[in-house]
BADO-427266 format. One line per 8 residues: number of its first residue (from 1); for each residue x, y, z of C-alpha. Coordinates in nm, 3 decimals, decimal comma, padded with zeros to 5 digits. Layout:
BEGIN
NUM	X Y Z; ...
This chain:
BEGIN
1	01,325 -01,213 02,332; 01,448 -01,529 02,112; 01,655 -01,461 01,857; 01,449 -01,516 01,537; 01,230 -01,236 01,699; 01,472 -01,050 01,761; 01,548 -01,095 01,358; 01,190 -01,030 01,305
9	01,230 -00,705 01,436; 01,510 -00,531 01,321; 01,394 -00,731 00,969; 01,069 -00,485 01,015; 01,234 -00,167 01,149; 01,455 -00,133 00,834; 01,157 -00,240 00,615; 00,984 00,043 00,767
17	01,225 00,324 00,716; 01,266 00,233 00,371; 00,894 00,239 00,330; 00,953 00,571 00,472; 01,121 00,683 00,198; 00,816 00,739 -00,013; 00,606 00,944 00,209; 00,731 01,285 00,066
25	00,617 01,151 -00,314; 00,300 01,051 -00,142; 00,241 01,348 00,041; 00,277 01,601 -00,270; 00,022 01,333 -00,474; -00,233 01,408 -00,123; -00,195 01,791 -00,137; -00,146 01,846 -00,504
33	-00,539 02,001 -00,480; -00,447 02,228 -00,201; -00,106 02,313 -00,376; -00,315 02,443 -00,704; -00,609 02,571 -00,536; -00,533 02,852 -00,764; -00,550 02,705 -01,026; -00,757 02,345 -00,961
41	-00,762 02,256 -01,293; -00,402 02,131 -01,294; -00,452 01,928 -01,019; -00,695 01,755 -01,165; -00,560 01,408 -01,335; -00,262 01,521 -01,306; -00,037 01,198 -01,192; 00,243 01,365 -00,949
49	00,368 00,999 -00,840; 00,512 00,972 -01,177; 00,654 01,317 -01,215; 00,824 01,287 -00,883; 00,955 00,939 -00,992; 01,040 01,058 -01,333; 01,270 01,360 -01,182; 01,414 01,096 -00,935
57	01,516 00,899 -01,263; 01,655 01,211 -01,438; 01,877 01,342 -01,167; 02,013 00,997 -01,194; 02,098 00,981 -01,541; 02,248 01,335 -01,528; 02,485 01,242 -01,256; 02,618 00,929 -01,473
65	02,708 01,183 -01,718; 02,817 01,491 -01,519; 02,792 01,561 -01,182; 02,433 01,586 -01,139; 02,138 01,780 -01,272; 02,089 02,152 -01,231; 01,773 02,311 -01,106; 01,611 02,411 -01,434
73	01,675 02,121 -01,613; 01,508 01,909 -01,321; 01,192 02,199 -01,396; 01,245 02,120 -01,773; 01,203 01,805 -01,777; 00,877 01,812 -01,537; 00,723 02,006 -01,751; 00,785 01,829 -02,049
81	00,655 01,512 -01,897; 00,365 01,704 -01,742; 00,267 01,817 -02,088; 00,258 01,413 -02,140; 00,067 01,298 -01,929; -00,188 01,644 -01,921; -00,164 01,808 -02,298; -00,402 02,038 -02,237
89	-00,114 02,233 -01,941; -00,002 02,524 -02,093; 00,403 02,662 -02,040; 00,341 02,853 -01,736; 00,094 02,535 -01,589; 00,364 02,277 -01,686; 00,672 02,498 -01,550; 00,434 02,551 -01,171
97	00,420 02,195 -01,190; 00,822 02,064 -01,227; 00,916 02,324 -00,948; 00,643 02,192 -00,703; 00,741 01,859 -00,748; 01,148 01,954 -00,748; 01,053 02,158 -00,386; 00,843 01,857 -00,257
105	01,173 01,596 -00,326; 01,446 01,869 -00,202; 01,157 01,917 00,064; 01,253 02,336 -00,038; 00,923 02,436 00,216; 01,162 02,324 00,490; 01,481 02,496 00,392; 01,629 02,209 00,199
113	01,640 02,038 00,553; 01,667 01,677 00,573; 01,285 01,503 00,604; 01,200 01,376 00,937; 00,925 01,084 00,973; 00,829 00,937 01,337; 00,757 00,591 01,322; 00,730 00,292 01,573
121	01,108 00,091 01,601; 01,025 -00,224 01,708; 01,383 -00,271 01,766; 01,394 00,007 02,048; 01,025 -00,082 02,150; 00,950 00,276 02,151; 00,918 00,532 01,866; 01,228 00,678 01,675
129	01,254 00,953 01,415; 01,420 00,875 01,041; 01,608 01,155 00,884; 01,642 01,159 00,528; 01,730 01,295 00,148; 01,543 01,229 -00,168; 01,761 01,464 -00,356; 02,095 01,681 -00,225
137	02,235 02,023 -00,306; 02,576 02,009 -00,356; 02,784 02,252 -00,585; 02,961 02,137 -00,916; 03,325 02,238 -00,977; 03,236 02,517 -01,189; 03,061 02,700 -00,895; 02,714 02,638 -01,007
145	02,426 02,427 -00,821; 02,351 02,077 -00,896; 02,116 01,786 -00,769; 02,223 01,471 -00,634; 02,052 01,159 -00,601; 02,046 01,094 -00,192; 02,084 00,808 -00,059; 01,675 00,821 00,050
153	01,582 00,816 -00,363; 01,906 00,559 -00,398; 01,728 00,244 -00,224; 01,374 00,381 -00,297; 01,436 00,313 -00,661; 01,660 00,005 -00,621; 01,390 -00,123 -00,371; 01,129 -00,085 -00,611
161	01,241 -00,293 -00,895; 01,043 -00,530 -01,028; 01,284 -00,893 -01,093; 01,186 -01,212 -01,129; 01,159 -01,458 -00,795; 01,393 -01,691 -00,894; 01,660 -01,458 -01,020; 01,628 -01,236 -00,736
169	01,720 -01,567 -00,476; 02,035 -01,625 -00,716; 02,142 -01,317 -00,702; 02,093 -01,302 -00,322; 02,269 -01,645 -00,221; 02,546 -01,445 -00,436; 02,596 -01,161 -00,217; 02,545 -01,443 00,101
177	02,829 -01,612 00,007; 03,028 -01,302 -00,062; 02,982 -01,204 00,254; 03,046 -01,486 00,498; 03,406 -01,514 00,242; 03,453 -01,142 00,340; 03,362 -01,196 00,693; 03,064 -00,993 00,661
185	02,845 -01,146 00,917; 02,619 -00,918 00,990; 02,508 -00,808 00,640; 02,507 -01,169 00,555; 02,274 -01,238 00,833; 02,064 -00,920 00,679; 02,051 -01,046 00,320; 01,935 -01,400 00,461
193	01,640 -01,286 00,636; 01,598 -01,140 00,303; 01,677 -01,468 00,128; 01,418 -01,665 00,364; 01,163 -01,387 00,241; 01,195 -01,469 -00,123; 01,182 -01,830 -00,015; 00,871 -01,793 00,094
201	00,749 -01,610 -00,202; 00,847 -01,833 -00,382; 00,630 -02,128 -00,278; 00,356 -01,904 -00,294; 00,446 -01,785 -00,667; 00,469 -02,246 -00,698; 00,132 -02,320 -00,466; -00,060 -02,016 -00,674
209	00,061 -02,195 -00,992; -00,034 -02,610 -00,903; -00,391 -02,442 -00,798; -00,463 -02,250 -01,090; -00,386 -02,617 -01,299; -00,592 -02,821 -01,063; -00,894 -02,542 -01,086; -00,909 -02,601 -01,505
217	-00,762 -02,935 -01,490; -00,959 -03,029 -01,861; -00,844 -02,670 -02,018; -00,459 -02,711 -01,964; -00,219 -02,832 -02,150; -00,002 -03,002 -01,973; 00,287 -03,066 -02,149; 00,349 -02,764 -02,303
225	00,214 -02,529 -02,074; 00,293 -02,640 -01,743; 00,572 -02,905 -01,739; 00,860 -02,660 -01,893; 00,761 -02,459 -01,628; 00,802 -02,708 -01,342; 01,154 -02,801 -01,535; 01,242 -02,493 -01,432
233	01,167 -02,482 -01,115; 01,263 -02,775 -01,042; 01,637 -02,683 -01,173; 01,604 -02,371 -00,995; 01,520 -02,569 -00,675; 01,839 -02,785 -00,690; 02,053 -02,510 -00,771; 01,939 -02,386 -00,440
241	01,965 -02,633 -00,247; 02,332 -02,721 -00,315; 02,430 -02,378 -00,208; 02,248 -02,331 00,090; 02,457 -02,659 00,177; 02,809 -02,511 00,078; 02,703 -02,208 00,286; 02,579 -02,376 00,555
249	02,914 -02,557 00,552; 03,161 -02,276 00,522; 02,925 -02,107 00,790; 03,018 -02,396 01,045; 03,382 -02,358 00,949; 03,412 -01,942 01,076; 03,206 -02,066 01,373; 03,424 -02,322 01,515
257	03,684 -02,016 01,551; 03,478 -01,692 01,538; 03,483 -01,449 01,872; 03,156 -01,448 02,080; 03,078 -01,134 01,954; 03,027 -01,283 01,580; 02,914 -01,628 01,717; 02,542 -01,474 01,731
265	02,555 -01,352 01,406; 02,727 -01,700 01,263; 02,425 -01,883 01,455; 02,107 -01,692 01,343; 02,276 -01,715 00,959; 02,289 -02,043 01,018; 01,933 -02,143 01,111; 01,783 -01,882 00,848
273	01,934 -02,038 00,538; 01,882 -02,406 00,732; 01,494 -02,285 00,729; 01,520 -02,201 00,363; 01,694 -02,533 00,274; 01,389 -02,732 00,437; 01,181 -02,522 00,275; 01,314 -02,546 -00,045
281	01,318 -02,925 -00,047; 00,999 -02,972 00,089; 00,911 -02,782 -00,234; 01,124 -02,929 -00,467; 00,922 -03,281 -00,303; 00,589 -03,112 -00,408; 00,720 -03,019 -00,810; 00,835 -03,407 -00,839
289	00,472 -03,498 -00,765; 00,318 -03,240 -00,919; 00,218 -03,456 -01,263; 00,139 -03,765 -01,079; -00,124 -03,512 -00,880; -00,192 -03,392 -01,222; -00,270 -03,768 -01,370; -00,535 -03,785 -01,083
297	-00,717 -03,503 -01,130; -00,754 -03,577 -01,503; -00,890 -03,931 -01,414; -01,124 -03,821 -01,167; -01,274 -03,625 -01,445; -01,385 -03,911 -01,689; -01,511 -04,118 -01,372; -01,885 -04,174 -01,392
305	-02,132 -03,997 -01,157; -02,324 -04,144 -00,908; -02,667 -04,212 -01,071; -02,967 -04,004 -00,865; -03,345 -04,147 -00,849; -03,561 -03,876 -01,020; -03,867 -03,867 -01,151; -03,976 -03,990 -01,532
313	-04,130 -03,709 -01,692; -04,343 -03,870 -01,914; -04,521 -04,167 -01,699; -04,531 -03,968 -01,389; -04,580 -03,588 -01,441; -04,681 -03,536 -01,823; -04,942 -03,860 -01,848; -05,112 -03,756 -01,478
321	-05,139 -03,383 -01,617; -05,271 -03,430 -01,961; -05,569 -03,653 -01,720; -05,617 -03,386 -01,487; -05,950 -03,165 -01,515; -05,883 -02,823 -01,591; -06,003 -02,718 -01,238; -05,675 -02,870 -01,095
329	-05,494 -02,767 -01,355; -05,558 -02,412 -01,329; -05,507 -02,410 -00,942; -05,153 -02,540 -00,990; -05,038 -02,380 -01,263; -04,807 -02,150 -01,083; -04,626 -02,490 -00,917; -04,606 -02,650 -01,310
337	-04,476 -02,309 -01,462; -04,185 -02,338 -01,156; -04,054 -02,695 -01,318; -04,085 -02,643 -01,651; -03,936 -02,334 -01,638; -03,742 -02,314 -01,331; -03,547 -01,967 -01,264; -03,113 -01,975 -01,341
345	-02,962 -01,855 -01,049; -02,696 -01,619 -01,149; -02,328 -01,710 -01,162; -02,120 -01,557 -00,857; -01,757 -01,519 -00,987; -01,627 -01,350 -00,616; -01,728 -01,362 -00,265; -01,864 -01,017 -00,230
353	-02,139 -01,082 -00,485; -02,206 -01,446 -00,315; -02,258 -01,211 00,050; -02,450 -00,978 -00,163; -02,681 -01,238 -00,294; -02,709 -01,415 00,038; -02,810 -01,100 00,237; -03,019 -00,910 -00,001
361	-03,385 -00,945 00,117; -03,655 -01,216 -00,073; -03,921 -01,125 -00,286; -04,266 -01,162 -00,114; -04,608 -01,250 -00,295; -04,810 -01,297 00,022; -05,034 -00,939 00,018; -05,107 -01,001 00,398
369	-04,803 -00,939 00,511; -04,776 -00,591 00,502; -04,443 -00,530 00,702; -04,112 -00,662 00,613; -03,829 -00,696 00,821; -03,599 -00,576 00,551; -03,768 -00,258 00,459; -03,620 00,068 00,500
377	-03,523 00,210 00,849; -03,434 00,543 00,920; -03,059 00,602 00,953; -02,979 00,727 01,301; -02,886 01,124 01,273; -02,530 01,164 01,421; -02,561 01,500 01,671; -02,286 01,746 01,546
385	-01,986 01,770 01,744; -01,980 02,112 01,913; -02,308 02,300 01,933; -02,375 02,653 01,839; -02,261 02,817 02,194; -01,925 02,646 02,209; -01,870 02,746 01,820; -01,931 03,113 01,911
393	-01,713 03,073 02,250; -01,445 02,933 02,036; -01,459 03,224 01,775; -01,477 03,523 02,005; -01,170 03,363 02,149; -00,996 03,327 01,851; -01,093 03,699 01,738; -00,936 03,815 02,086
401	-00,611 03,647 02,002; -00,619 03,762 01,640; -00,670 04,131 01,756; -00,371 04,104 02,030; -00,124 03,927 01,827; -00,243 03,915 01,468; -00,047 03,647 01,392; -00,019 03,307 01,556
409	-00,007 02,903 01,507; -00,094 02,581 01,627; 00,118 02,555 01,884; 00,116 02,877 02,058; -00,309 02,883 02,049; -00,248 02,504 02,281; -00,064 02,671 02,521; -00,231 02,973 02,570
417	-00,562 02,792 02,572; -00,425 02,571 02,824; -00,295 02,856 03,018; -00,602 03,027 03,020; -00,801 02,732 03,143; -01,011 02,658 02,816; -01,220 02,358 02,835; -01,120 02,063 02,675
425	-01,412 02,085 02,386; -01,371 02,426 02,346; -00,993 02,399 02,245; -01,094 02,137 02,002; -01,370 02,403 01,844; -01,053 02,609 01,804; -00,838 02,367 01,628; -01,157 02,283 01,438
433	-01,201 02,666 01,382; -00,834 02,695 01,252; -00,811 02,463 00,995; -01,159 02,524 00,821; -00,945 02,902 00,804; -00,723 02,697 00,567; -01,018 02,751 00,271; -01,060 03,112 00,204
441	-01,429 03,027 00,108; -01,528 02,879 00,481; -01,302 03,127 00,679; -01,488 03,240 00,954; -01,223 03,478 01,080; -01,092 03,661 00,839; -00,708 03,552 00,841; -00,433 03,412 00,546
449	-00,363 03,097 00,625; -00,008 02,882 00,562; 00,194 02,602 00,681; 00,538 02,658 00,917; 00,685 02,274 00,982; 00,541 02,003 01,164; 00,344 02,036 01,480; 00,328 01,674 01,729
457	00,125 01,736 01,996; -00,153 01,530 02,172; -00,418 01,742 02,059; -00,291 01,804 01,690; -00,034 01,637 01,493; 00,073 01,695 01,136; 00,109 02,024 00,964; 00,167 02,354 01,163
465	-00,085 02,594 01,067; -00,009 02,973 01,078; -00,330 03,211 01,091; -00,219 03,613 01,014; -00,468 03,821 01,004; -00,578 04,008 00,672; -00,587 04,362 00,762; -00,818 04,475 00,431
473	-01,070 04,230 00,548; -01,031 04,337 00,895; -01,049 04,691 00,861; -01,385 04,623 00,659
């Protein structure tokens, strides 16, 4: 593996974990209907994102003040932004709300354990599991309990912050330089792969720009629109430039007497902010030009257009029509309507509408054709998945355990089934089986259902699902 993909890589892997981060606020904003099944009229518009975000924010503030935020007031302050964004929630409705959303962020439903995501490290070529906190329990120095920002809901806020291109790359070749002064190679090799990133943003933010002018070249205005615009670039670009070259000087200075175990680092750093430099000034190249491009496509706009040979209208249609008999006249009068009143086509503003257009079938007048291609056709009936034999097999199975054990999961129905010798289908009828128990309405079995951890197995992978049986239904 060369060493930019090596970069790549571990560039990737810790993008990944940090995208990581938000799949607990995701997660509660996916269940949130099977959380208030109860009660589904909180669920519904009921934006849990921003609650989760909003206690994230609060717990923050707190802990600048004093050392964190205490379980009710996170709840308090839920529901009073619940009540925001749904005014119709009453106390009790906003209060179930702000501690669902303070259990999904301490992930409570686990024990106030430490969430644990598998996901593929590219680094390790294999797959790796990411422990982390959104928020921590610790206990204040007057004995009582407070929340703690974690370091999880620490980068998942900075990380989402919304900053301008060009003043995130300044403050970025900051922190560079910082580093390779401190000897911090190895985060300064990090926050360049960053830096080339933004680099490449950039252009894009500059290309997205110069294309938008050249697409309403005649409804710009130039000057005062576009050109303080390129100024700034343009400054911004130089700027750059100049310190990519310090850096890329002071980085060939710790090289020339840096151990071999730092020399990669000190290489790779090098090269990265090289490839930004080149990019940079091959950009600051296309700002320079950009007006003379501009001047160009402004002329080519007054140039005249190639004259085309039609027909006159009045010696060579009207005149021979007015002299026609009436005969001809009449048997062409579907052709004459056609030019002097000749269908618009519709203006396509995207390319799904231009498909759309293209594919959709023509409009026929011949009344011997009685058969088009494009009619309707049937749509092909998919067979269900298990038939009615293998759902019974499955359920009398399923009863048997229920009435042995009365209370089992996931995991242990696998490996019994497998134990037993249950066909392959048939243990998927039983998974199948299982989780429609989850809705009380389409329980076939009579059970409670609930949710105890994760389960990662080749046949199931996800929640846990616990199935005890309900002994009033049962006895009926």
């Amino acid at each position: 593996m060369n060493t930019s993909a090596g970069s790549s890589h571990e560039s990737l892997a810790s993008q990944q974990r940090n995208l990581l981060l938000a799949e607990p606020v995701a997660r509660l904003s996916i269940d949130r209907r099977v959380i208030f099944k109860n009660d589904p009229m909180i669920a519904d518009r009921l934006d849990v994102q921003y609650l989760a975000l909003s206690a994230i924010d609060f717990v923050m503030e707190r802990s600048a003040i004093e050392s964190g935020a205490s379980p009710d007031e996170i709840v308090e302050h839920v529901a009073a932004e619940a009540t925001r964004v749904k005014p119709r929630l009453t106390d009790e409705q906003s209060h179930k709300v702000g501690q669902v959303v303070l259990d999904y962020l301490a992930n409570a439903r686990d024990g106030h354990k430490a969430f644990r995501v598998e996901y593929f490290d590219a680094v390790r070529g294999g797959y790796s599991f990411h422990d982390f906190r959104l928020l921590a329990l610790s206990v204040a120095a007057d004995g009582s309990a407070k929340f703690k920002l974690a370091r999880g809901a620490q980068i998942l806020t900075l990380a989402m912050l919304d900053i301008a291109p060009e003043f995130a790359q300044e403050a970025e070749a900051i922190m560079i330089s910082k580093a390779v002064e401190r000897g911090h190679f190895k985060d300064a090799r990090t926050l360049a792969q960053r830096a080339r990133m933004r680099s490449i943003h950039y252009q894009q933010f500059i290309e997205d720009r110069l294309f938008q002018v050249r697409r309403a070249a005649d409804r710009v205005f130039w000057s005062q629109e576009v050109l303080p615009q390129l100024d700034e670039a343009r400054a911004h670009l130089s700027e750059r430039r100049k310190h990519e070259i310090a850096v890329i000087e002071s980085i060939r200075e710790h090289i020339a007497h840096a151990p071999s175990d730092t020399r990669d680092h000190l290489v790779d750093l090098k090269n990265t902010i090289d490839e930004c430099r080149q990019r940079h000034a091959a950009l600051f190249e296309r700002v320079m030009t950009a007006s003379e491009e501009f001047r160009r496509v402004q002329v080519s706009g007054f140039r005249a257009r190639c004259t085309q040979n039609v027909p006159d209208l009045e010696d060579r249609i009207l005149v021979p029509l007015l002299a026609s008999p009436m005969r001809v006249v009449s048997g062409m009068s579907d052709e004459v309507g056609i030019v002097f009143a000749a269908p618009t086509p519709p203006r396509l503003f995207d390319l799904a509408l231009l498909f759309q257009s293209v594919t959709q079938p023509r409009f026929r007048r011949d009344p011997a054709v009685e058969h088009d291609e494009h009619d309707l056709v049937a749509i092909e009936r998919v067979p269900p998945e298990f038939d009615a034999e293998e759902i019974r097999e499955a359920q009398e199975w399923l009863v048997r355990e229920l009435s042995r054990r009365t209370r089992f999961d996931m995991a242990s129905v696998i490996i019994a089934a497998e134990r037993q010798g249950l066909a392959e289908s048939t243990l998927r009828c039983v998974l199948f089986l299982m989780l429609r128990s989850w809705c009380p309405q389409d329980d076939p079995l009579g059970v409670i259902a609930s949710i105890d951890g994760p389960i990662a197995n080749e046949h199931a992978a996800g929640d846990n699902l616990v199935l005890a049986r309900d002994e009033e239904r049962w006895r009926t």
